[in-house]
VEXMAR-738855 format. One record per residue (C-alpha): residue in three letters; x, y, z. Coordinates in steps of 0.1 Angstrom, whole numbers, plus 5000, padded with zeros to 4 digits. Layout:
N
ALAXYZ/...
END
This chain:
291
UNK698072083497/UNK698972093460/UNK696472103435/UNK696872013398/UNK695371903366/UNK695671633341/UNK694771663305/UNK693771313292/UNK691571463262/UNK693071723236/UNK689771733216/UNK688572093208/UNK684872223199/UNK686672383171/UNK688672073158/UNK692071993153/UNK693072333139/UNK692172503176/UNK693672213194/UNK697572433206/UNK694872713216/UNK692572543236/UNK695572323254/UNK697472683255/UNK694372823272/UNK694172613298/UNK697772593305/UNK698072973308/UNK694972993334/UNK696672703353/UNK700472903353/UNK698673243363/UNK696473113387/UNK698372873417/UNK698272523402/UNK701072293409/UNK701572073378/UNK699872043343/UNK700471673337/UNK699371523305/UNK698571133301/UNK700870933277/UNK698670763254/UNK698970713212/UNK694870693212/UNK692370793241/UNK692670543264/UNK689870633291/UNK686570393284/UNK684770633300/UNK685470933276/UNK683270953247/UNK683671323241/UNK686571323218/UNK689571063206/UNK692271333200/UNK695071243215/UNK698871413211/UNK702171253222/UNK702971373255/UNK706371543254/UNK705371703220/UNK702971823240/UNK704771953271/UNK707572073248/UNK704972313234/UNK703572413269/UNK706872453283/UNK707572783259/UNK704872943265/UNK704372913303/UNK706573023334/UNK705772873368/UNK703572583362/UNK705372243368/UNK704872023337/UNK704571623340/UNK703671283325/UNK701071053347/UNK702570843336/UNK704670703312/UNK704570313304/UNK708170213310/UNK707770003275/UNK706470313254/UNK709970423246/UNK713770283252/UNK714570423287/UNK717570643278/UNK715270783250/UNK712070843284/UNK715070973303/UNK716671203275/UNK713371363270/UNK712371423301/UNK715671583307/UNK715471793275/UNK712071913290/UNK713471973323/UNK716372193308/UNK713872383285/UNK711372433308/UNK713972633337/UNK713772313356/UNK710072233358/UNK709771853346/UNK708571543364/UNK709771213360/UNK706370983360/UNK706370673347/UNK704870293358/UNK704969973345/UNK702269983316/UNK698769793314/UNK696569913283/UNK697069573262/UNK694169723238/UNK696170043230/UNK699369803230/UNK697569623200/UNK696069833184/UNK699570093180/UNK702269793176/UNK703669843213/UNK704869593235/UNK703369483265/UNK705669203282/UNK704268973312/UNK703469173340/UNK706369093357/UNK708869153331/UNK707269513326/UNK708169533367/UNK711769413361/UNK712269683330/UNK710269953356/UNK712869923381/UNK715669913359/UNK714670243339/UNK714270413376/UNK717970253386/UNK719470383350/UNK718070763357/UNK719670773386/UNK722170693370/UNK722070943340/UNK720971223363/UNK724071193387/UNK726371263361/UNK727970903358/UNK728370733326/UNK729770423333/UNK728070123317/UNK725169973328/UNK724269623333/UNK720669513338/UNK718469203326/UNK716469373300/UNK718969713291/UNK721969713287/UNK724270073278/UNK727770073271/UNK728470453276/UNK724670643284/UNK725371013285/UNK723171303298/UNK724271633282/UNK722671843293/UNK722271743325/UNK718671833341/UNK718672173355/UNK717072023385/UNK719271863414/UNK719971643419/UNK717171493394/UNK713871623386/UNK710871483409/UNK710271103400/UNK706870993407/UNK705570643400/UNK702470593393/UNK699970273407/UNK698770163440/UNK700269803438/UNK700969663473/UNK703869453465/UNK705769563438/UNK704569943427/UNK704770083463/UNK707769913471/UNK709770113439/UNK707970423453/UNK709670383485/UNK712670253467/UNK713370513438/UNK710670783437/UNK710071133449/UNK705971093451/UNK703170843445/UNK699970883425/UNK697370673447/UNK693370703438/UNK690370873450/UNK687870613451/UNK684470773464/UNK683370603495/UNK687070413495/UNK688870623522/UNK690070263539/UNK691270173513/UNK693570513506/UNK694370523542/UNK695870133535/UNK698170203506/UNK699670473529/UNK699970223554/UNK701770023532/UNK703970253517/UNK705270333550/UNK705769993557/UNK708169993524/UNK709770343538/UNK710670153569/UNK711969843556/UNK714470023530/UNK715270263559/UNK713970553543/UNK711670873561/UNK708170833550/UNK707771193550/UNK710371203521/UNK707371063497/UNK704771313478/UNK701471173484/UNK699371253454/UNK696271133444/UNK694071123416/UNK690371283417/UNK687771393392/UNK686371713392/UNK682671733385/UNK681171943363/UNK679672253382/UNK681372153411/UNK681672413432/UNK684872513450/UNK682972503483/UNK682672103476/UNK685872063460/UNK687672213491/UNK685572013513/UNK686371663496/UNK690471763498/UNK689871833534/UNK689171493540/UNK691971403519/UNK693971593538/UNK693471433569/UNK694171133555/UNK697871233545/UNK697371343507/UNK700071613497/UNK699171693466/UNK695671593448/UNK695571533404/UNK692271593392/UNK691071483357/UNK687471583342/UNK685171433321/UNK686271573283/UNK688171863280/UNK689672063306/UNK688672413303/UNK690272783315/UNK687372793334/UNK687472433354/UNK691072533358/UNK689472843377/UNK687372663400/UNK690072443413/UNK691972663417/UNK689372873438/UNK689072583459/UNK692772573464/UNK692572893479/UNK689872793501/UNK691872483515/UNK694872733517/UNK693073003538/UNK691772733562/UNK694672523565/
END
């Protein structure tokens, strides 16, 4: 099992002056000690209800740029990009610039975008649900695309590029890892099954039916497109309490396990800190050892 950590709050006790340490800090402790993936979230202001610690907030592949120079092992990813945030040869262009920058480290995450309150209050769009889907699966056909080298034009209902061009070319082959992020039954896990490398699923306390269902699902969607289920990453999101210990961390992914996660995403109240980042990654070592 994977472990890895996502930073969805930037704020530091010392202010925005101390905000590249603190985010360095815990970056370096995740790259030294095992974790997977840093991910950040892609959000213009902070965008979790239950967060009242802090509303700094930096641009995601700012961000990763900035990690990806001063770490060495430690994958770096977006969970996840809304596909109307940026044009998609612009989403695809950076995550390739990250991917050739970092020695081949970037993830692809993106999903089809819900936050209408951010969306009005930064000037974003936020088309029907349903054209957000069509522009999803189109910016996942067009990186395919772009990452296999061809630069024909493409034709789709919302984009449409005469000549799109990828030089460089992502260091990863033959694309770096696409997750998409969402447990919709009809349309998300289908694109997962479809496009993707992984999905990001969530850890609901109490909820293991329901967890146990999307993967269900999702291997219906495997099936029907005629593709191995065991191909797909399952990843899922989890919160990591504070003074959890690793014991009870290590315990809770067990049962994850055995439900068929790969790969579990935890987020914390506030900031992460070098020492959270220690204690998961303690209980990684736990699950390891008795795996």
């Amino acid at each position: 099992m994977r472990f890895s950590i996502n930073i969805g709050n930037f704020a530091s006790p010392a202010g925005p002056e101390s905000i590249g340490r603190s985010l360095l800090d815990v970056a370096c402790a995740a790259d030294e000690s095992g974790i997977d993936t840093v991910w950040v979230g892609d959000h213009l202001i902070q965008a979790n209800p239950y967060d009242t610690t802090g509303d700094d907030m930096l641009e995601a592949y700012t961000a990763l740029g900035f990690l990806a120079a001063r770490t060495e092992r430690v994958r770096l990813g977006v969970m996840v990009s809304a596909v109307t945030f940026r044009p998609p040869s612009l989403l695809i262009k950076a995550v390739t610039s990250l991917d050739v920058l970092s020695g081949g480290r970037a993830w692809f995450g993106v999903g089809a975008g819900h936050n209408e309150t951010e969306a009005r209050a930064m000037g974003l769009p936020l088309p029907p649900t349903a054209e957000r889907f069509e522009r999803l699966e189109e910016t996942l056909r067009l990186a395919r695309q772009m990452w296999s080298g061809v630069e024909a034009p493409f034709e789709g209902v919302h984009y449409r590029l005469e000549h799109p061009t990828n030089r460089p070319n992502s260091l990863r082959r033959p694309h770096p890892p696409i997750v998409v992020g969402g447990a919709g039954e009809k349309k998300t896990l289908r694109l997962v099954a479809t496009y993707a490398d992984a999905c990001n699923l969530f850890d609901i306390p109490g909820q293991g039916d329901l967890l146990r269902r999307k993967l269900e699902v999702l291997a219906g969607h495997c099936q029907a497109v005629g593709r191995p289920f065991g191909e797909i990453e399952k990843t899922v999101s989890s919160r990591l309490e504070a003074g959890e210990t690793p014991t009870a961390v290590a315990e809770r992914c067990a049962v994850l396990a055995e439900l068929g996660i790969d790969h579990v995403v935890m987020i914390v109240d506030g900031a992460w800190t070098a020492e959270a980042v220690e204690r998961l990654a303690a209980a990684a070592d736990l699950v390891a050892h008795h795996a």
